[in-house]
N, C-alpha and C positions, 0 to 999 in steps of 0.2 A: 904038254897040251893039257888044257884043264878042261874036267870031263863037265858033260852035262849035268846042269844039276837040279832034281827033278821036287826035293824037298828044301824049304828051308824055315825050320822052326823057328829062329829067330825072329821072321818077318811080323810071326806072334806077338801080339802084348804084353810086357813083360813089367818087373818093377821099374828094372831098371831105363823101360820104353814103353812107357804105357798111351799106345794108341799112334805113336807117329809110324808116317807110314812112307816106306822108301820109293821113290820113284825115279825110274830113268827118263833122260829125255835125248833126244839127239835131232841136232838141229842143223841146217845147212843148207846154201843157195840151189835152188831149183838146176838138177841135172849133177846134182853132188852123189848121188848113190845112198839116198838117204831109205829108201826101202829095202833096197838085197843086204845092208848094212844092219838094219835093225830087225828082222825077219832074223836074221844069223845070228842075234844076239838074245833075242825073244822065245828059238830051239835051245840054244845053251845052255840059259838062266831060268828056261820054265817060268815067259811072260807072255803078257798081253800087250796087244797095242790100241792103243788111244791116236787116231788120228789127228793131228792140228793143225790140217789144210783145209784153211775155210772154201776152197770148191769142189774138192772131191766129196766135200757130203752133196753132194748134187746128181742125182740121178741124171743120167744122158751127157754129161760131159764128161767124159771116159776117156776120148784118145789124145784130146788136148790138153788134159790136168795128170795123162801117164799113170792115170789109175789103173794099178793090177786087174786080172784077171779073177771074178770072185767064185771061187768053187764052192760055196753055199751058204744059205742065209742062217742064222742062230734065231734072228728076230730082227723087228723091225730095222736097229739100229746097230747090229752087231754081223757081217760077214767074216767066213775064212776065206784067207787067201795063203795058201803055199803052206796049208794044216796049222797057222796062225790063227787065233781070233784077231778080228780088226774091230774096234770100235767107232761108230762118229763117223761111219762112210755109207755114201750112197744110200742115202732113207728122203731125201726132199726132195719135191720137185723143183725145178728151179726158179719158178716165181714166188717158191718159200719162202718169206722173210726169215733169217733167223741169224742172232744177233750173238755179240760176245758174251754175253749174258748169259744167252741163251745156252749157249757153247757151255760156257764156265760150269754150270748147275749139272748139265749131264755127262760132263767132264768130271765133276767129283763123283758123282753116282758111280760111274763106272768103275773110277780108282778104288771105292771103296768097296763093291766088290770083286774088283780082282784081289782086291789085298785078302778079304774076308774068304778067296780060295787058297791061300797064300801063295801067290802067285805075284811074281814082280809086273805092276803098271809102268809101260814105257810110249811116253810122249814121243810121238815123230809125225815132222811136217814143219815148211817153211815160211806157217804164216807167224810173225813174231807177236803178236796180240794175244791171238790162241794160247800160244805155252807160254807169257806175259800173266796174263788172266790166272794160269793152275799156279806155277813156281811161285807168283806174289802174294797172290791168293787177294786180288782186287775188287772191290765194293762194288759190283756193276750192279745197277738197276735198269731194264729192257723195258723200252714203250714199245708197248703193239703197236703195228702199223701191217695194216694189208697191202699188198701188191697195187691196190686201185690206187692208195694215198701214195704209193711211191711212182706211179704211172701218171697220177694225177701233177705233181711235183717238175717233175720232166719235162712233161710241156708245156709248163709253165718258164720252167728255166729255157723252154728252147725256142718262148716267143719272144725270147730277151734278145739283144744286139750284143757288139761285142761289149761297147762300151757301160752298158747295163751290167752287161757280167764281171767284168773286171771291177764296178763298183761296188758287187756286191761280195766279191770274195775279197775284196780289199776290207770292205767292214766285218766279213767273219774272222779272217785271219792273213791280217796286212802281210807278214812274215812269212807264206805261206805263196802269196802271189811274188816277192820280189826274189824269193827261190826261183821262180820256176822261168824259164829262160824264152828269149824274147819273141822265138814261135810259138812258142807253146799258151803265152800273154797273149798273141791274139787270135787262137785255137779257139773257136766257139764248144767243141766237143770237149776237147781237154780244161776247161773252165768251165763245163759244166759239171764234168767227172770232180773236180778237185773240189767244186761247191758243196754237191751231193756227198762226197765222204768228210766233209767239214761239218755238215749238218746232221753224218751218221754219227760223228762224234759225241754231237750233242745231246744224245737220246741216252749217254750212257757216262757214270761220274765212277770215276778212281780214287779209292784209298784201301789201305790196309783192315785187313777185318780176320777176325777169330773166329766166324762160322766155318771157314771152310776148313777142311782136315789139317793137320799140324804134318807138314811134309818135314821130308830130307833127301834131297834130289843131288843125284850125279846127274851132270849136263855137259853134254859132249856137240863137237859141232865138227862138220868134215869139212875140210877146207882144199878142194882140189886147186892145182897151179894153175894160173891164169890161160897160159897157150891151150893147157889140156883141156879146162872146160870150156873154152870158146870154141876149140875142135868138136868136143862133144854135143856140144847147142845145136851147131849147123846138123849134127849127124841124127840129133835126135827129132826137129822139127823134122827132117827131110823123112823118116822112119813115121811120123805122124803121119803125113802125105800120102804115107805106102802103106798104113794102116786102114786111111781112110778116113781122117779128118774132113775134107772138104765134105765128105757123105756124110757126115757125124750134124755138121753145122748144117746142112740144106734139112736132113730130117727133125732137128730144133726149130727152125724156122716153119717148121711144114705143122708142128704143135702149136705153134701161135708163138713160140719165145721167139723173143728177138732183143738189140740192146735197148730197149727200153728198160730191162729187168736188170737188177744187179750179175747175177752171175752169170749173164752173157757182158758183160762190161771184161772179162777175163782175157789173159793174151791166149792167142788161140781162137776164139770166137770174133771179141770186136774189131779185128779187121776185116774179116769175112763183109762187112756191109760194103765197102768200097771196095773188095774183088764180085761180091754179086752185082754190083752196080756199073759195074765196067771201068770206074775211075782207074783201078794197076790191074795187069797182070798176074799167073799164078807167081812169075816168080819175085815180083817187087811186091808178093802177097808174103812169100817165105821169108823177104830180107823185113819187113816189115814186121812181124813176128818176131825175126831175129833182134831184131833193134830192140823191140818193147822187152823181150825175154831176156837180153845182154842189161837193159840198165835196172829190169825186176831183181836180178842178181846180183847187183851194186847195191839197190836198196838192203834186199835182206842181211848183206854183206856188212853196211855201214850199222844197222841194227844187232849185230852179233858180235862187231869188234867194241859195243858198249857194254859187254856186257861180264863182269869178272871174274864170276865162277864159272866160265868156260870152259872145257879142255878141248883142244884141238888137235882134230887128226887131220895131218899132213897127209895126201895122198899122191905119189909121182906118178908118170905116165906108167911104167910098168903096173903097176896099184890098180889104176884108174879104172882100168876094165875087169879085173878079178873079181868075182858075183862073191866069192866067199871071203874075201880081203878082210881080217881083223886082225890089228896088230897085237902081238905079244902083251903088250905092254897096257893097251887098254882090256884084255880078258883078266890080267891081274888088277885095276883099278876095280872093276867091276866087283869080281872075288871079293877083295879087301872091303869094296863100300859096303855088299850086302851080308860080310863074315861080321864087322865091325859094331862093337855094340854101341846103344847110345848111351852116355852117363847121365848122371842125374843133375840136375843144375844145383850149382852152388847157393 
């Protein structure tokens, strides 16, 4: 067993590493065990964590995004959870705009002072963008936009018809409507959703850039077996319900959010409008969820099998439920990546 390890001078600048700065990341579809997994790895290694789920930095969506429990605040932007620091959680309310950009900039801040405590920074969260943006280290430039412009927007888009809609996501991104399958082409909601994140696109440009810190990132991704997390989906929405979801979403709505705003758009939320409206029931409200949360997990899935510095943890049903589950094999990758020095370039 490899003990915890509470120093490590090398994370120091050195000649032969002058300033690159090691970060973990671990990444994995929604209901993979990606926080009892990293929390076990962040006690061991003496780190930090950098949140990279764009809605748990959202104040009041708690039992639908499986946000922990936070046992106290450090500052604005910084809670513990489980005598972890967490960064990047729970600080906005949820008409905040706040963009990849936005994300990126206080994402490095963070990194660099956890490194500057010599403490290892370790990325966890399912949105691929977020840890996109750190690992690449991508040129985003953020237009402000208030909540009014993006409320303003909406109803604009939702004086439209279908046929209006379809021609306007055909002119942002042709390839983008002939994806999307032939209910969902004449979904006036879901055409509106896919317009609105083709236009959030647009507010922000990708390339490679030298400002941001010079990493060297171990990136791990958990890959539970199919039976086991489609078991665990049903078990974990139904565990929402008994937490008290439905009460989570009436007292949003009771603050004036509603999906109008980006992060009620989230699964878990924007169904709630067609079970408050009497369209389904609670329980074709849960398979409803379940559908949107089964193919969110496809998404992040097909985004993480592109990606080749991966390492992947296998986890079987035995596995699947152990809170403290780290295999042998990845405590020694770890060891080794942050014993390892860096050489100097030829």
């Amino acid at each position: 067993m490899i003990p915890q390890i509470f120093q490590r001078k090398h994370l120091q600048p050195t000649k032969n590493n002058p300033g690159k700065i090691k970060i973990i990341a671990i990444s994995g579809p929604t209901g993979s065990g990606k926080t009892d997994f990293s929390i076990n790895i962040a006690k061991r290694f003496n780190g930090e964590i950098i949140n990279t789920d764009s809605r748990q930095i959202y104040i009041g969506l708690d039992i639908g995004t499986a946000k922990e429990k936070i046992d106290k605040s450090i500052d604005a932007t910084t809670k513990v959870i489980r005598n972890i620091p967490h960064h990047l959680i729970d600080f906005l309310q949820p008409d905040q705009n706040y963009s990849v950009a936005d994300f990126q900039k206080d994402a490095f801040n963070h990194i660099r002072k956890i490194y500057n405590k010599n403490k290892v920074p370790i990325l966890v969260g399912g949105t691929g963008l977020y840890t996109d943006s750190i690992i690449n280290g991508y040129s985003l430039q953020s237009r402000k936009i208030d909540s009014l412009t993006f409320n303003e927007q909406r109803k604009q888009l939702q004086s439209l018809n279908v046929n209006e809609l379809q021609k306007k996501i055909k002119s942002i991104n042709p390839a983008k409507f002939n994806d999307m399958n032939p209910s969902d082409q004449k979904n006036p909601r879901r055409l509106i959703r896919i317009i609105e994140k083709e236009l959030d696109k647009d507010t922000e440009t990708q390339s490679e850039i030298s400002e941001s810190p010079e990493l060297e990132v171990l990136h791990f991704a958990i890959a539970p077996e199919k039976d086991n997390i489609e078991e665990y989906l049903k078990q974990r929405i139904d565990s929402f319900f008994e937490k008290g979801l439905e009460k989570e979403n009436i007292t949003l709505r009771k603050k004036g959010f509603n999906t109008n705003i980006q992060a009620l758009q989230t699964i878990g939320y924007k169904e709630f409008d067609r079970y408050f409206s009497n369209e389904i029931d609670k329980d074709e409200l849960k398979q409803l969820i379940l559908i949107h949360t089964r193919q969110y997990v496809k998404r992040q899935l097909t985004w993480l099998k592109k990606r080749n510095e991966i390492i992947w943890i296998h986890k079987n049903k035995e596995e699947y439920n152990l809170i403290n589950y780290i295999p042998q094999e990845t405590l020694v990758q770890i060891e080794e990546f942050l014993d390892k020095q860096t050489t100097d370039s030829q």
